[in-house]
N, C-alpha and C positions, 0 to 999 in steps of 0.2 A: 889327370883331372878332367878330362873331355875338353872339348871344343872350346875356345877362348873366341868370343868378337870382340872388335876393334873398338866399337861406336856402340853410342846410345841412339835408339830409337825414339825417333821426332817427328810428328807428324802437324805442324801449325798451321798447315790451309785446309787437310780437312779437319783438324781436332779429333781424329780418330786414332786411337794405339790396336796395331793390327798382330791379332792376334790367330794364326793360321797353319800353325804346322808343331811339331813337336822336338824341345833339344834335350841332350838331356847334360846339358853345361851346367856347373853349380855357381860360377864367376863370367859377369858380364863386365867388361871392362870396354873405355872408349873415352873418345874425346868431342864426340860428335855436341854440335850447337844446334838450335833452332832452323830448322826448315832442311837439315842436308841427311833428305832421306835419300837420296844417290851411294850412301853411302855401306845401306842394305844393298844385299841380292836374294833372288830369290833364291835360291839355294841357302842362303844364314837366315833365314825367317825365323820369329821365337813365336813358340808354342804355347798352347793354354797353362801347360802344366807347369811353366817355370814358375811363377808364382806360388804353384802348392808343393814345390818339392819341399820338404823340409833340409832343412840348415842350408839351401841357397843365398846365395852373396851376389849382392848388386854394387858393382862398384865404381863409383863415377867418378874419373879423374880432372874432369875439366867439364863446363858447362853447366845446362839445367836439366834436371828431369823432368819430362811432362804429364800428364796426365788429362785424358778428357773431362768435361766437364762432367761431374754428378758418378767419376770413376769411383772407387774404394779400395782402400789399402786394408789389408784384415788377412789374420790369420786363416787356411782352411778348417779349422776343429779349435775347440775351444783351446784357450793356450794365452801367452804372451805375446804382445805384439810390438817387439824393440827396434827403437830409431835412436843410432850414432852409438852403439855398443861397442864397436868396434876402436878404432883412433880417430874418429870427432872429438873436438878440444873446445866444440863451441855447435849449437842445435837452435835455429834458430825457426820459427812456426809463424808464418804469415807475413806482411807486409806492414808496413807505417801506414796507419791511417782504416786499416783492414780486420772486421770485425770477425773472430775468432768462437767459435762453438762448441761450445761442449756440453756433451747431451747426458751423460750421464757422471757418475763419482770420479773423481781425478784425482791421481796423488804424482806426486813432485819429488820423485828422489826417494819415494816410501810405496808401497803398497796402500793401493786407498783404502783408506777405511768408511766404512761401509752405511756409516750412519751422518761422513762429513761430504760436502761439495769438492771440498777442497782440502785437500792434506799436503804441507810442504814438507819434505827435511832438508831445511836450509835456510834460504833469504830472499825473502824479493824488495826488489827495489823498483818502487814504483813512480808514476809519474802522473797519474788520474789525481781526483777527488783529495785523495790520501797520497802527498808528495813525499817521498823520501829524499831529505837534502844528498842524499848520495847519490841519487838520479841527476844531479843537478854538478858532480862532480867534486863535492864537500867530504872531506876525509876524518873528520873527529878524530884524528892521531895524538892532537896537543904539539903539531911540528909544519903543516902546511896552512896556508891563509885559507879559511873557508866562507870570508866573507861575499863575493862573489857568487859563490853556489850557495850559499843557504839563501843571499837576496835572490838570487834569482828563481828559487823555489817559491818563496814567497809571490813574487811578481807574477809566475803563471797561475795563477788563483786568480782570474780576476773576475770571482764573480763569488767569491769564499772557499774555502777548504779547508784540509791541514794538512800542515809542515809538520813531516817527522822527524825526530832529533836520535837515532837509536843512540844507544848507548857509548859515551865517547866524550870527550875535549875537542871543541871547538874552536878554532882559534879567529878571529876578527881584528881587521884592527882601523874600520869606519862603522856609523850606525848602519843598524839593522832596520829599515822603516816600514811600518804596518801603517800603509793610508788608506787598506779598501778593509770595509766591513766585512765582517763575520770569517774573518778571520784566525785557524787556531794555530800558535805554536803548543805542541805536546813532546815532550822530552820522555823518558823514561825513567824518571824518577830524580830527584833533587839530594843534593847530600851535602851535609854540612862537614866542619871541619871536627874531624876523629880524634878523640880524647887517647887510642890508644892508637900504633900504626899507620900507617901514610896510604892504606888502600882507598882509591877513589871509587864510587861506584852512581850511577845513573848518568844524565846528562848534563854537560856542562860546557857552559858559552864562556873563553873566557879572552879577555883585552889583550892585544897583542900589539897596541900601539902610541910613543907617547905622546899622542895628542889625545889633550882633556876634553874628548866629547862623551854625549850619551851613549851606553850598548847597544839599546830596545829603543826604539822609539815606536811609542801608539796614539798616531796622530791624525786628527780631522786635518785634512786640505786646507786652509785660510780661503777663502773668498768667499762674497755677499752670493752666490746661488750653490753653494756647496752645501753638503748636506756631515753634521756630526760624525763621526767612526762610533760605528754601532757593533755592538755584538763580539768584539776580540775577546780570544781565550787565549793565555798565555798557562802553560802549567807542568807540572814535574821538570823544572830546570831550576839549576845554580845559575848565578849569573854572578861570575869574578871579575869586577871592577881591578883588581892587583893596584891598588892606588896609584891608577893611572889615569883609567878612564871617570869624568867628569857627575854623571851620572847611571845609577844599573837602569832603572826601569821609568823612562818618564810617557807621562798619561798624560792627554791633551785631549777637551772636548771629545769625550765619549761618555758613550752612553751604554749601559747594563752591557759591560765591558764584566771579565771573571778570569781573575787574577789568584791561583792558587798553585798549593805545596811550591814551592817557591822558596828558594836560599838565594842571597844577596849580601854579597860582601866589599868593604875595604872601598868605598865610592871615593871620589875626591871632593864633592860636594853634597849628594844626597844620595840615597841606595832608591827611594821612590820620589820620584819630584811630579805632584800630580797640579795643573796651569790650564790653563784657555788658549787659542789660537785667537786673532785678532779678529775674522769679519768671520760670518755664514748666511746661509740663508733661512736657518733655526736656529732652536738655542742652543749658547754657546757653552753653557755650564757643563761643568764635567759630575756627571750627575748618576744614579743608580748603577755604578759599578761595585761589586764585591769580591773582598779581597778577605782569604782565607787560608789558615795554616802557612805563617810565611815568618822565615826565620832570618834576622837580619844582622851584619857583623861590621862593627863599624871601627876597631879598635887596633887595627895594624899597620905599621906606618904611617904612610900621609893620611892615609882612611880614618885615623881617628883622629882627625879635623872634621871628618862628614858628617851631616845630619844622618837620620833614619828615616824618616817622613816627612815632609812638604807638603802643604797645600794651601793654594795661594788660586787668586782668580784679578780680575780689574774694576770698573767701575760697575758696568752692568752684567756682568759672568762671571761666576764664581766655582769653587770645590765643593759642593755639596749634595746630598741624602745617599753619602753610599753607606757601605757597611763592609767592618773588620770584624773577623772573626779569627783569634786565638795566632794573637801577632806577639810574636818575643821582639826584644829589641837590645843587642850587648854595644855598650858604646862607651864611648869615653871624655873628649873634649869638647864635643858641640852637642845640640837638642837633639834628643831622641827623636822629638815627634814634634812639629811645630805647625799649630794652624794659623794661619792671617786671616785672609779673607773666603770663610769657610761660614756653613750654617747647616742646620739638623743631619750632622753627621754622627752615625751609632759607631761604636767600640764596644764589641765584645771581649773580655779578656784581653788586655794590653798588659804584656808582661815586661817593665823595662831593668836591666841589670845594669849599670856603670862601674867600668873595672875604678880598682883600688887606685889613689891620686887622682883621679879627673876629674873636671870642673864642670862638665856641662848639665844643662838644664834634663829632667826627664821629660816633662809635658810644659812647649810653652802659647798661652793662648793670648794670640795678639793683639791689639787696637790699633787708632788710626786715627786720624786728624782730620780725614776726608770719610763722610757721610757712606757705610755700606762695606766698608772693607774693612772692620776687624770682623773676629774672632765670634759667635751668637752661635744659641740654641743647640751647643752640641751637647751630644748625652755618651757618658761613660758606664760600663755597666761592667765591674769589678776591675780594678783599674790597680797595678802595682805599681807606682813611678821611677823605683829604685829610690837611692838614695839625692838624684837629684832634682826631684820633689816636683812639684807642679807651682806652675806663676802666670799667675791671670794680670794683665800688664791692664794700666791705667792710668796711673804717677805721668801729667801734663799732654792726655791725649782727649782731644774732644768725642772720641767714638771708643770707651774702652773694652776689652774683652766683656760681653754682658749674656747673663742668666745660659751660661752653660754649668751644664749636673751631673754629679758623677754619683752612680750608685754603688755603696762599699767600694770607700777609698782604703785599699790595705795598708796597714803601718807594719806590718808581718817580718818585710826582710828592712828594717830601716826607713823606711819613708818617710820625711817629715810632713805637717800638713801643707797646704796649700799655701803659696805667698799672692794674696789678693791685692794689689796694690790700690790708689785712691781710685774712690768712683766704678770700679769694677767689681761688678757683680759675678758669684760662682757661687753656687748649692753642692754641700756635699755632706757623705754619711761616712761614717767608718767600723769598726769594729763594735765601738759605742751607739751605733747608729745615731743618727744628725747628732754629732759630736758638735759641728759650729753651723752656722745658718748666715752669710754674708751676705747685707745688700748694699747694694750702692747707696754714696751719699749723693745728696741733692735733688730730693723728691723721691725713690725706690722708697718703697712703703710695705710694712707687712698687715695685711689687711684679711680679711672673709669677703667672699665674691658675691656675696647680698645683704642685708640689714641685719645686725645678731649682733652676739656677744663674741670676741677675740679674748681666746683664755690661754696664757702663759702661764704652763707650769704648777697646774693644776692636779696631776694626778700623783707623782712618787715626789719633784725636786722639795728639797727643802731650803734652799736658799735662791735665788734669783738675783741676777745683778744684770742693770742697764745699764750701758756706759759702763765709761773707764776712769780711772781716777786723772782729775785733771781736766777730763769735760765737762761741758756742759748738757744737760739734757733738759729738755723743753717739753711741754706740755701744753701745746694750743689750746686744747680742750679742758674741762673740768675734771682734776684728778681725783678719785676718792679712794679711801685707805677704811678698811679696819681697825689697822693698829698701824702705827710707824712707829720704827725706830733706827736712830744712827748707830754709823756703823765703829765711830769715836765717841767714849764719853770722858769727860773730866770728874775724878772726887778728890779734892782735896781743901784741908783745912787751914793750910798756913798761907803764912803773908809774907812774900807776896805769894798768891796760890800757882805750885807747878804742874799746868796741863801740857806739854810737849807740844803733840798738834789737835789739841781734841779742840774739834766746832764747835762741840757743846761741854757743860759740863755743869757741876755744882761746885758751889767753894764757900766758903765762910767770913766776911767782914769780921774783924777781932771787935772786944768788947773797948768800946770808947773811941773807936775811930770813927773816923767820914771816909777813909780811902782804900780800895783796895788793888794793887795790881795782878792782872793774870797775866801769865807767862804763857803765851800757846804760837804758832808759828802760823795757826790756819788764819789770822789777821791779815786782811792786808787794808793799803789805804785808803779802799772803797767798800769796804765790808760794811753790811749792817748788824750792827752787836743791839741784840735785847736781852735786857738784863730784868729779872724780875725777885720777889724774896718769895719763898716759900717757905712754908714754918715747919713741912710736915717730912722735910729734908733730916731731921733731927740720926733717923736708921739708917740711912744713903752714907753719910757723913758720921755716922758714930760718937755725935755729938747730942747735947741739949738746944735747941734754936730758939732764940729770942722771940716771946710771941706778942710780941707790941705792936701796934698798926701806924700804920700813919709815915712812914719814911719814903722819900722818893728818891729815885736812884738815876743818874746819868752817865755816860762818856764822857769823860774830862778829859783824856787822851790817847794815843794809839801810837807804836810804831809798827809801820809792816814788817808783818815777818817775825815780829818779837813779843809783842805783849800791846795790852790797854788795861788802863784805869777806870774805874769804877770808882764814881763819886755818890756819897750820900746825904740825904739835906738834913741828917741830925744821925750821932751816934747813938750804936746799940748798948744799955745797961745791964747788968746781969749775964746775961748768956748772947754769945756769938749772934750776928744774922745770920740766916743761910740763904743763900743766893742759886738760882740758875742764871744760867748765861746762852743764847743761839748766837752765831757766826754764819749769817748768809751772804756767801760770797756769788 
């Protein structure tokens, strides 16, 4: 094979590789370190030409190789130019800290192609701008803690980036916490639970611990010169609560936060619990974030005790003006979706399902006793509640759920309407569009928003009814009618006359009496009865009516609930009276 040397050539005081004579060895082998050129002689000098022999072998057993400043390594003729072909197990290009150049197309394990920067066959794991929790020592097996390394991916962003999640189970088993802005976790893709086979596929964080805390936390810092969490993107991950962990996903004081494809299961309390931090140095409201395409499972074991949604705020910061877009919700014994102290929050498409047996509420909007924290101004825009319906609370609350509107409320899979309780106000439409119109009692008004005419039911309804049977309905102002008529009438001829419960009616005084009793239930002990004759009753009654003038007629008696007496100051001869009767109670 020729000549074998012992040692690597080093030259570190002058920084010169001397290059002076000619060998024709194809293996340089040695163990030579930095500075021990003693270890040449003139007699082993290497030649120019070792470099271009082709298929020469450089083989360093121990130490570094050097090279002068601004040297190059390169093929003599166009061709390939390979480093660690041989048995390197590991190739590694530059130092920590030490910026790295590449001047033209590079490929990784491929052939570059020609039109890219960069071509890999394989995997990098990085640790810039774009963290790979696996840089960080995070193994997505579904069998090691990777709580540690995926925080501490997070942590080294501290000025924003993102946390890559490739594809994999996660396992945690403390919160994950985002407290610096602009912040993104990206997962590769979210996957819900498979109707057929047990293949898992994208990324998945799941609880590995049982203490009932949050997974995610996305939260402002508390204190009066702190500033809101701004700008977090959380998106393509599952996040499996295993009804253990307390909540999947809680929001705190942020802002135009973006919260998408997203799966969330089995929470012990909520799968999203969105709240305020107590002090900042702005506002505290957790406000313009949106949250899209997110599938929520709330029904297995302890999980379905959990809510689905949450949003709540304090006295002065609250959940409000973000926006849901195309949110399913599968749940079972507690509220889908519950707002307290919330205000102009949009809903696009809320889809809620409640498995078979469970009791809980689908949509519930809250009130409050203290001024600013219920439930206002949210708008729903096609809304399916399931079968566990929607309930606008009010029943002994001084602040109740008020004028939140849902546009197409679906009754499609079972929904029933809305349960509006006292004094709370909700607007909603449904298939029938404005099927009902609820407003609060005690001054809620429906009114025109300058001087005109208010027209009820003026264009197709044929019937109208105000009130319910059993109220009272009031009319401050001056009511004027066309025509009226009740909605009971009485005809009968006998004595004593049987009206059931008619208000009103006609009846007949028999010939030669002064007395008559009607039998009607709508009496009661403070009723005013007007009784009067009319002669032209004769085809109402199917009788001939007495047309003699001159008789006056009174109350002589009542029992509530049963009847009154009808007295006359002289009997009728010949033919019957005919009487009307009103009952204004």
């Amino acid at each position: 094979m020729g000549k074998t040397i012992k040692s690597v050539l080093y030259l570190g005081i002058l920084g010169v590789f001397l290059f002076v004579g000619t060998v024709s060895a194809d293996t340089i082998t040695g163990t030579g370190t930095t500075n021990q050129i003693s270890k040449f002689t003139s007699t082993n000098t290497i030649g120019d030409s070792l470099l271009a022999d082709n298929g020469t072998n450089i083989t360093l057993n121990s130490g570094n190789f050097y090279l002068p400043m601004g040297s190059l390594v390169d093929a003599t003729s166009a061709g390939a130019l390979s480093f660690g072909t041989g048995t390197a197990t590991t190739m590694t290009f530059g130092r920590s800290g030490q910026n790295m150049v590449v001047n033209s197309k590079l490929g990784i394990g491929v052939t570059p192609n020609t039109s890219a920067l960069l071509q890999v066959n394989g995997d990098i794991v990085a640790k810039g701008p774009i963290v790979d929790v696996r840089a960080y020592g995070a193994k997505g097996d579904g069998v090691n803690d990777d709580t540690s390394a995926i925080q501490s991916a997070i942590n080294a962003l501290t000025s924003g980036g993102i946390v890559f999640f490739p594809a994999g189970n996660y396992l945690i088993t403390s919160t994950l916490n985002i407290n610096t802005s602009s912040i993104t976790l990206q997962g590769s893709g979210s996957f819900g639970n498979a109707d057929v086979g047990t293949t898992f596929n994208g990324s998945r964080i799941t609880w590995n611990s049982g203490t009932a805390s949050p997974m995610v936390s996305a939260s402002a810092v508390s204190g009066a010169s702190n500033q809101a969490l701004k700008r977090t993107v959380i998106s393509d991950l599952s996040l499996d609560c295993v009804a253990a962990a307390s909540v999947g996903l809680s929001i705190n004081s942020s802002h135009f936060g973006s919260f998408r494809n997203l799966y969330i299961k089995n929470c012990l309390t909520t799968a999203i619990d969105m709240n305020v931090v107590a002090t900042l140095g702005e506002a505290r409201d957790n406000t313009k974030n949106v949250f899209e395409n997110i599938s929520i499972r709330q029904i297995d074991g302890s999980g379905a005790s959990g809510m689905g949604i949450r949003m709540d705020g304090d006295a002065s910061a609250n959940t409000s003006n973000n926006d849901f877009f195309d949110i399913s919700i599968l749940h079972w014994n507690n509220t889908a979706v519950k707002m307290i102290n919330t205000d102009s929050n949009r809903m696009y498409g809320l889809v809620i399902n409640r498995v078979g047996g469970g009791t809980g509420l689908g949509i519930e909007l809250g009130g409050s006793n203290t001024f600013g924290l219920n439930s206002r101004g949210n708008v729903f825009f096609f809304t399916d509640p399931g079968p566990g319906g929607t309930t606008s609370r009010g029943t002994g609350l001084s602040f109740p759920a008020d004028r939140n509107t849902f546009y197409y409320y679906s009754q499609e899979n079972g929904s029933p309407l809305p349960v509006v309780e006292g004094n709370s106000t909700i607007t909603y439409d449904t298939d029938n569009f404005w099927n009902k119109l609820l407003l609060a009692q005690g001054g809620a008004g429906l009114d025109v928003d300058s001087a005109g005419t208010l027209s009820i039911g003026v264009n197709t309804a044929n019937a109208i009814t105000i009130g319910k049977s059993g109220v009272t309905v009031t009319f401050p102002g001056t009511a004027s009618w066309a025509k009226a008529a009740t909605t009971s009438n009485c005809n009968s001829t006998a004595s004593p006359a049987s009206c059931s419960a008619a208000p009103n009616g006609s009846v007949a005084m028999a010939t030669g009496g002064t007395t008559l009793v009607v039998n009607t239930t709508a009496v009661t002990a403070n009723s005013q009865i007007i009784v009067m004759e009319d002669s032209s009753l004769g085809t109402r009654l199917g009788i001939t009516c007495n047309t003699t003038t001159g008789r006056d007629y009174t109350i002589s008696a009542r029992t509530a609930g049963t009847s009154f007496t009808i007295k006359s100051s002289a009997s009728p001869s010949g033919n019957k009276a005919c009487l009307s009767y009103m009952i204004i109670n």
